[in-house]
KOLPALUM-183210 format. One record per residue (C-alpha): residue in three letters; x negated, y, z negated. Coordinates in steps of 0.1 Angstrom, whole numbers, plus 2048, in hexadecimal, padded with zeros to 3 digits. Last residue first. Layout:
REM residues N
AlaXYZ ...
//
This chain:
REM residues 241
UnkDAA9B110B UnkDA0992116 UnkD9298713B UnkD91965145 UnkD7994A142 UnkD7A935164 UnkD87913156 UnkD6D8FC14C UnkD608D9161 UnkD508C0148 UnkD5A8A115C UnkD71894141 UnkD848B2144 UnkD8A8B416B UnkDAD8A516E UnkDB78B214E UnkDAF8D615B UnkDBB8D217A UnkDDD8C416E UnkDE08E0155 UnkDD48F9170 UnkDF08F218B UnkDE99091A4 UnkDC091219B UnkDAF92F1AC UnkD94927195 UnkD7F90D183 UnkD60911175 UnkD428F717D UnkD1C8F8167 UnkD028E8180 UnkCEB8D1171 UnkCE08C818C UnkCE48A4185 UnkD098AC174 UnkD118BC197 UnkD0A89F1B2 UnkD1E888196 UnkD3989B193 UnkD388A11BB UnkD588871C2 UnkD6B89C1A7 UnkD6B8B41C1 UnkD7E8A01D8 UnkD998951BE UnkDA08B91B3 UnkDA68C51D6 UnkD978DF1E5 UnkDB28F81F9 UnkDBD8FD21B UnkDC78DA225 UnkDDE8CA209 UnkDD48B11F1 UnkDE68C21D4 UnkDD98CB1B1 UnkDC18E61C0 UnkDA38F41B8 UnkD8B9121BF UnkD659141B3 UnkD5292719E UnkD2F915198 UnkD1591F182 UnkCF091018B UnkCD98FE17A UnkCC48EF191 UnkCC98FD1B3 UnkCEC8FB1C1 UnkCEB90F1E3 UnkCEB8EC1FB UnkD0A8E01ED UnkD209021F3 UnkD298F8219 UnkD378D7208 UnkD4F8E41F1 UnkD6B8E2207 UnkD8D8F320D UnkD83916206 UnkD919311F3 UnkD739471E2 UnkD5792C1DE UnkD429411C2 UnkD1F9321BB UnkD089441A0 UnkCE393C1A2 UnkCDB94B17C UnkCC7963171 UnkCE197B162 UnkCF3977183 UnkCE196D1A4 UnkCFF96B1C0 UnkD0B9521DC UnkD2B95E1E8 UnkD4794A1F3 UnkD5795321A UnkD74950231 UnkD7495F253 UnkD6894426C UnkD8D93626E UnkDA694B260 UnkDC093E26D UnkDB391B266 UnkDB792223E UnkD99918229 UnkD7690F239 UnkD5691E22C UnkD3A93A235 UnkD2794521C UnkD1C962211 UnkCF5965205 UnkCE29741E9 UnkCF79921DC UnkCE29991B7 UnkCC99AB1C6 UnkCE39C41D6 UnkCD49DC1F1 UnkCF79D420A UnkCF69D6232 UnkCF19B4232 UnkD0F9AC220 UnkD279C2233 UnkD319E022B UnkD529F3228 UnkD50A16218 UnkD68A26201 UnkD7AA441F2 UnkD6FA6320A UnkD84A4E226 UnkDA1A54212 UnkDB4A38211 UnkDD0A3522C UnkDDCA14225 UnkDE3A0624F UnkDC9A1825F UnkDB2A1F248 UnkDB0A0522D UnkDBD9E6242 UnkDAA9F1267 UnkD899F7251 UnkD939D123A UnkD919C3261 UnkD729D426F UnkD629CB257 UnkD6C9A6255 UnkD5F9A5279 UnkD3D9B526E UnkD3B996255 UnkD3998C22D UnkD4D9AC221 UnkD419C5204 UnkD5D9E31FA UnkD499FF1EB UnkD5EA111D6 UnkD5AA361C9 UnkD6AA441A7 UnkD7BA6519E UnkD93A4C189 UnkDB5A56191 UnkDB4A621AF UnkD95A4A1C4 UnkD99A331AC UnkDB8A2B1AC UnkDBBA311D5 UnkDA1A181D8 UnkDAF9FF1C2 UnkDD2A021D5 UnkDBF9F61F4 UnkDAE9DD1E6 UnkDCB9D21D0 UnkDD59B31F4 UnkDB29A91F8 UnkDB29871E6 UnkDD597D1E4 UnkDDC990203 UnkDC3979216 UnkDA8987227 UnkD8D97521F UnkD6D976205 UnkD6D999201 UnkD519A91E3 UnkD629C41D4 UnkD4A9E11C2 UnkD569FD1AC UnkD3FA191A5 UnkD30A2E186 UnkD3BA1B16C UnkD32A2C148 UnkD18A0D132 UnkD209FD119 UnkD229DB12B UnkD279B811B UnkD419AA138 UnkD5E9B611D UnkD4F9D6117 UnkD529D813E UnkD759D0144 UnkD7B9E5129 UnkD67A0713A UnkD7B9FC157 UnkD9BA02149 UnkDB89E713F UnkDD89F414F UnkDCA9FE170 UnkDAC9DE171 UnkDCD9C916A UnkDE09D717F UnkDC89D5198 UnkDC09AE197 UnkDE59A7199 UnkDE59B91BB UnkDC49A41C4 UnkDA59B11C4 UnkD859951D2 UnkD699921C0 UnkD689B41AA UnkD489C81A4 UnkD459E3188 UnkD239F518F UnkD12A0C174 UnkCFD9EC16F UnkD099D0184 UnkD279C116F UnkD3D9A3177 UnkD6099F184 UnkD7598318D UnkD9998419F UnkDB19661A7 UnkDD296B1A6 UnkDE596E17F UnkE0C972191 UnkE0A9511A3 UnkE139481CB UnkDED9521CF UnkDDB9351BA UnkDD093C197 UnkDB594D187 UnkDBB96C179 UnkDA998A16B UnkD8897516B UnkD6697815B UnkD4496E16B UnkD2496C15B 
//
């Protein structure tokens, strides 16, 4: 399904950034700086034997969920990577025409990449079967109507990514019967991020769905993970080289 090249919280060195394969197509949830070194030092062609892929990448995908450095901040470097180093083409995929706009101002304007590089779309401009839906959700106020999840069908499966958000309600209605959810977490009862004691409160909601949960974006993951063991919930399985 899903594999990670970190998943912790943006004040740590391993930020959050999944990957899964599409084909020819390498596509990236988010890209932080971390994220790029690792894609720089590990290859794509290992990132994809590791998701179960032979096959040579043709493009590089990165679906936005906000605007965050944490999440956007190696898009830019990204581009120029691949665009010098590795003769390839990326396709950045945003969840709004105002979010468009936004990442257009941040890789021309204020990055320079070459405008031969990339494209920014939105979702509904997109031909991917697998991109279902975003969806909008509440995480930082000032950035109010511009953070997103993702709903996404992955190896047959109703797949569920939150990005950052500060509730899991908006992501309720999406969970069919056996479902994969990746959802952010925090230790700390604070007003941005999804507490640990408030999911816990949808154990039971998942367990009758049958809905497989993995953790990410975590700032204290041995608390997390203790917190949430006895409720079946995994860690989002990372990368290994």
């Amino acid at each position: 399904m899903l594999r990670f090249l970190g998943r912790r919280s943006a004040f740590y060195e391993e930020q959050n950034n999944a990957y899964f394969m599409d084909g020819d197509r390498i596509v990236f949830i988010d890209c932080a700086m971390y994220g790029f070194h690792v894609i720089r030092k590990t290859g794509l062609e290992e990132l994809a034997k590791a998701a179960g892929s032979a096959q040579d990448i043709r493009e590089i995908a990165v679906l936005v969920t906000h605007t965050h450095g944490d999440h956007v901040g190696g898009i830019p470097m990204l581009i120029h990577y691949a665009y010098y180093i590795m003769k390839k083409y990326v396709t950045v995929v945003v969840p709004s025409g105002e979010l468009r706009d936004e990442m257009n101002f941040l890789l021309e304007k204020l990055e320079g990449c070459d405008l031969g590089a990339y494209r920014v779309i939105t979702v509904e401009e997109t031909d991917y079967d697998w991109l279902k839906a975003a969806i909008p959700t509440d995480h930082a106020p000032g950035l109010a109507g511009k953070c997103f999840g993702y709903q996404l069908e992955l190896g047959g499966k109703n797949v569920l990514y939150t990005g950052d958000t500060n509730t899991i309600e908006p992501f309720l209605p999406y969970l069919t019967n056996g479902s994969v959810l990746y959802t952010e977490v925090s230790a700390y009862d604070v007003p941005v991020h999804l507490y640990v004691e408030k999911l816990l409160v949808q154990a039971d909601f998942f367990k009758e769905r049958q809905t497989e949960i993995y953790l990410m974006h975590m700032d204290d993951e041995e608390t997390i993970l203790e917190k949430t063991r006895a409720a079946g919930f995994k860690p989002a399985p990372l990368y290994h080289g």
